[in-house]
C-alpha positions in Angstrom: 20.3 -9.1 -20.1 19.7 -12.2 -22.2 17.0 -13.8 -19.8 13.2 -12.7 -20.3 10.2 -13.7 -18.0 6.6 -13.0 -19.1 4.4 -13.7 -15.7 0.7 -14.0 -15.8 0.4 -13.3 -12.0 -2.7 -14.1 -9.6 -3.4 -14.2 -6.0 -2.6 -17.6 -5.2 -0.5 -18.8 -8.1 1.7 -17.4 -11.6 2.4 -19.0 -14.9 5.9 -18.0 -16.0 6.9 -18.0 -19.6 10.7 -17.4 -19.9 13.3 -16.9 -22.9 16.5 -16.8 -23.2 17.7 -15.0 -26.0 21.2 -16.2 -26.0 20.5 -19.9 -26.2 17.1 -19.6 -27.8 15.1 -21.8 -24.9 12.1 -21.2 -23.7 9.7 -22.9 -21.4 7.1 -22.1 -19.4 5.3 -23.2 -15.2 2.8 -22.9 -13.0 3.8 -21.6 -9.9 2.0 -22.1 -6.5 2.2 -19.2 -4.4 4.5 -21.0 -2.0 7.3 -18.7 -0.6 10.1 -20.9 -0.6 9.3 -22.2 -3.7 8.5 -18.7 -5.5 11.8 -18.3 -3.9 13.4 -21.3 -5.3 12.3 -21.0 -8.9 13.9 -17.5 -9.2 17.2 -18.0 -7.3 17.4 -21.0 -9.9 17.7 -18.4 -13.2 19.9 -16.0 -13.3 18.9 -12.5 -13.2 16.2 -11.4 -15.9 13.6 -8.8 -16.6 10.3 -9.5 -15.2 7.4 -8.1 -16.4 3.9 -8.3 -15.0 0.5 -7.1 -15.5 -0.2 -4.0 -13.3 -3.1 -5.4 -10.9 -3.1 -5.8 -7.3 0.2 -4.9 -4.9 2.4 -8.3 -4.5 5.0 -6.6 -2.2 5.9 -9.8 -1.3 6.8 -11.0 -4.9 8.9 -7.9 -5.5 10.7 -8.6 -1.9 11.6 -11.9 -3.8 12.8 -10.9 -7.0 15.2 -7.9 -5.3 16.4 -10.9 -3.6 17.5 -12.7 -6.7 18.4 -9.9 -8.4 15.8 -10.0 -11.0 14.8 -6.3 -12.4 10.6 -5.9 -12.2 9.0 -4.5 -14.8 4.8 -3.5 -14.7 2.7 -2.8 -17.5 -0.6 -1.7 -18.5 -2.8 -4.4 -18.9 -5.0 -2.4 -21.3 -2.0 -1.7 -23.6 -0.9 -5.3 -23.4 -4.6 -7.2 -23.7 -4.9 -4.8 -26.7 -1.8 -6.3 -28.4 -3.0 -10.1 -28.2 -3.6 -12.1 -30.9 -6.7 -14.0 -29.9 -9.6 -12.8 -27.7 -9.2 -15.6 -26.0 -7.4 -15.7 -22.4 -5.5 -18.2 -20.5 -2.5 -18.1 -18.4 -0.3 -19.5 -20.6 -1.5 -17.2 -23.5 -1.4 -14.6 -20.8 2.5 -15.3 -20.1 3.4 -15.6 -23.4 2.2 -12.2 -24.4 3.7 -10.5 -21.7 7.2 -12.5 -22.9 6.6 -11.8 -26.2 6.3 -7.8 -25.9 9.5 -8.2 -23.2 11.6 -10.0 -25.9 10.7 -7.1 -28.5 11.5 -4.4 -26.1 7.5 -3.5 -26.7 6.3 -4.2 -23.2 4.3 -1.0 -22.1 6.2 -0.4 -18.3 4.4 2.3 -16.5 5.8 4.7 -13.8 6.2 3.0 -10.1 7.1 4.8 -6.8 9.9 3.5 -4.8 9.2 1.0 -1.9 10.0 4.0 0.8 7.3 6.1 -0.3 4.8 3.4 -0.5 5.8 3.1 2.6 5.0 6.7 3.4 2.0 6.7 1.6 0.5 3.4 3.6 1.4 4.5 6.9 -0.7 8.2 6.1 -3.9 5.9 4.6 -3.1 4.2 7.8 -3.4 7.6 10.1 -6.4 9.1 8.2 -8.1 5.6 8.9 -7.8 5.9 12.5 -8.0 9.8 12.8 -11.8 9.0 11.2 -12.4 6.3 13.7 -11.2 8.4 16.6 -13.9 11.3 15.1 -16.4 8.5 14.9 -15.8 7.8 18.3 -15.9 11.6 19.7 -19.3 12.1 17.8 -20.6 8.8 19.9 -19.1 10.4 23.0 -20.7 13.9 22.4 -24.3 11.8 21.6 -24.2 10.9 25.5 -23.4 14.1 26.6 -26.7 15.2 24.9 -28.3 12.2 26.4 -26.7 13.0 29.8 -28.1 16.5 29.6 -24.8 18.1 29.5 -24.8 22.0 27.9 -23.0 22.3 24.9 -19.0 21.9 24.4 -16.6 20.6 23.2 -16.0 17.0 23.3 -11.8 16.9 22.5 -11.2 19.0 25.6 -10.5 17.1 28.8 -12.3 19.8 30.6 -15.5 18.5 28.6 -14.3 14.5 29.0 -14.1 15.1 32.7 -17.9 15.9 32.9 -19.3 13.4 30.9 -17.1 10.7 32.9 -19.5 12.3 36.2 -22.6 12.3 34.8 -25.0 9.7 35.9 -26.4 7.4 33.4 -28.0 4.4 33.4 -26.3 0.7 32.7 -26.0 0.8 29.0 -24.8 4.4 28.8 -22.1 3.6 31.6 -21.0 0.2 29.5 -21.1 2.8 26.1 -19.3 5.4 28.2 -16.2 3.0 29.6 -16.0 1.5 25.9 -16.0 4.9 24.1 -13.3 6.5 26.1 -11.2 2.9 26.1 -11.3 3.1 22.7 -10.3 6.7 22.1 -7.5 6.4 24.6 -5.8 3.1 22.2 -6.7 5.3 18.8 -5.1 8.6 20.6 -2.0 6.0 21.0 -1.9 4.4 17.7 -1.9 8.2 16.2 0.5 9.6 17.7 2.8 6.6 17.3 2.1 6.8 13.9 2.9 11.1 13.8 6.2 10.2 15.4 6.9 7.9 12.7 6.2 10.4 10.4 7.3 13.7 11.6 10.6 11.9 11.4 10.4 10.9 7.8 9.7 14.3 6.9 13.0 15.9 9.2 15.2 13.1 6.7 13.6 14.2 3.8 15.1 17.5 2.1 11.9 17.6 -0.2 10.0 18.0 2.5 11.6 20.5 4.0 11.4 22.7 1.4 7.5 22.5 1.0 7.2 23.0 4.4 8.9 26.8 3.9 5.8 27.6 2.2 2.8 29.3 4.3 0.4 26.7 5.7 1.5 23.9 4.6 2.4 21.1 7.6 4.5 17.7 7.1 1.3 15.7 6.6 0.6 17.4 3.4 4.2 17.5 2.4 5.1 14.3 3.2 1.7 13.4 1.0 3.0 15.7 -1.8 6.6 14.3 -2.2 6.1 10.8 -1.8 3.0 10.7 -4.4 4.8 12.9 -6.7 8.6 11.7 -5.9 11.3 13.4 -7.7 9.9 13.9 -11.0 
């Protein structure tokens, strides 16, 4: 590729600093973090190597530039503040740097996953999120039963759930009561909707497989090993 584009990338808007190596232009914009015309600028140029400072997760801006056929390329923003020339910052400076170490072949990529197993990876954050709510929840639920009187047991059998639903309490503890069990009935949902989505990954996946053939060790933590580790 002849066509390099330095981007000094923030929430709401990028400068882009671009070359092209055949012609010898360059030029560089501000971009406001409009879609349509994030999407515009880059259908305009013809594919290029992108690079940008590893910082936040812009899944949208990479949706964008697989779309235009650009190739995306992240680096270490220690190694590439550490080969400026000034100490002082601004996005244009910030642009041209990250063109400059592009155009020299110099630009310091690091290692990304692929967009299925950051996937993966979201959607088990997303399950360990809501499996600590849902405990949250049963150690609320198992604080009435101790206020209700009830002997000791264990709050995640129905047996247990079935008493606590008869025992008298007053207004509050009722409202707490219907609220509690509401709320663990849409997280027992959400979880298992989630495991289903999962449980399939891990069928698809021969990786996976293979880990789980070793003693105690179930698709969650495979699915967590593979996907973090990928094929390398």
């Amino acid at each position: 590729m002849t066509l390099y584009i330095g981007v000094d990338f923030h929430p709401h808007q990028q400068t882009v600093a671009w070359c092209d190596t055949q012609t010898g232009e360059t030029n560089t914009c501000t971009l406001q973090h409009n879609l349509s015309e994030v999407l515009k600028f880059y259908q305009s140029v013809s594919p290029s190597i992108v690079g940008i400072e590893a910082s936040s997760r812009a899944i949208w801006f990479e949706q964008v530039l697989e779309q235009t056929n650009h190739q995306l390329l992240i680096g270490n923003p220690a190694l590439i503040r550490s080969r400026a020339r000034s100490r002082h910052k601004s996005d244009d400076r910030d642009a041209q740097l990250i063109l400059d170490l592009l155009v020299k072949d110099e630009f310091p990529a690091i290692w990304r996953r692929s967009q299925e197993s950051n996937q993966i990876i979201d959607v088990l954050h997303l399950r360990r999120q809501l499996v600590n709510q849902r405990t949250q929840t049963y150690n609320r639920l198992q604080a009435l039963a101790h206020c209700g009187g009830l002997p000791r047991g264990k709050m995640r059998s129905i047996a247990f759930q079935s008493l606590l639903k008869q025992v008298t309490v007053n207004e509050s503890g009722q409202m707490q009561r219907e609220h509690l069990f509401s709320l663990l009935d849409q997280l027992n949902k959400q979880i298992c909707e989630l495991q289903k989505w999962l449980k399939q990954k891990a069928v698809n996946d021969k990786q996976v497989q293979l880990l789980l053939t070793q003693r105690g060790v179930g698709y969650l933590t495979a699915l967590a090993t593979v996907n973090t580790l990928e094929r390398v």
